[in-house]
N, C-alpha and C positions, 0 to 999 in steps of 0.2 A: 504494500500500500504506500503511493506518494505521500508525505506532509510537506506545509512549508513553514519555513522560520521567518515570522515577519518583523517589518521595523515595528521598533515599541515606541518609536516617537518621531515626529516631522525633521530631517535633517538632511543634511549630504551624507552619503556613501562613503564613509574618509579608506576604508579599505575590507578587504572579506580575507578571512584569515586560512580559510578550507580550499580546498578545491575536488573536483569533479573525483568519485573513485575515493576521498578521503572516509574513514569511520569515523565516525562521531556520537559520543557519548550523553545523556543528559547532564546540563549545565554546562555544557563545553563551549568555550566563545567562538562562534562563527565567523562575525563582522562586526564592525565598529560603527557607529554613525556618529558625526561631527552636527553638535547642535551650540549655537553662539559659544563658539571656542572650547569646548566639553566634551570629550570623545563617552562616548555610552558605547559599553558592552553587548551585544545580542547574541545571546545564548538559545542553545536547542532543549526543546522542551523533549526531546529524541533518542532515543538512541538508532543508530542506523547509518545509509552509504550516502555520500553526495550522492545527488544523482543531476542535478545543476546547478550552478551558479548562474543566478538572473543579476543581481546588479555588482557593478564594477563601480570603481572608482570616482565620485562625486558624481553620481549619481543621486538625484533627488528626491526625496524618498516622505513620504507619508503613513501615519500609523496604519498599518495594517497590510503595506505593501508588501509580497513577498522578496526575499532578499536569496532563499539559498532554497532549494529543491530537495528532500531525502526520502530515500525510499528505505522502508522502515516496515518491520516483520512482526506481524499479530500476535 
């Protein structure tokens, strides 16, 4: 089953820390988002594979917007 990791808050995209093929654990930080000079953590509520990376680098991002793709086992 897909899930995705979304932004928790309106900001740019300052970097994604996984990539595609990467496992990833729950609480593990996937990307950063830059909000008025304040990097925030986005962690996976998951455990499971990338399976995408949707946003790169200053990329504009609003709450709920998907950030990273995993496919993740019942």
């Amino acid at each position: 089953m897909e899930k995705s990791v979304n932004a928790i808050m309106p900001g740019l995209c300052a970097r994604v820390v996984v990539n595609e093929g990467d496992k990833v654990s729950a609480g593990q930080e996937v990307a950063v988002i830059n909000c008025m000079k304040t990097e925030i953590s986005v962690k996976s509520e998951f455990d499971g594979t990338v399976s995408k990376v949707i946003s790169k680098e200053w990329d504009e991002m609003q709450v709920g917007d998907p950030m990273v793709m995993l496919e993740v086992e019942e």
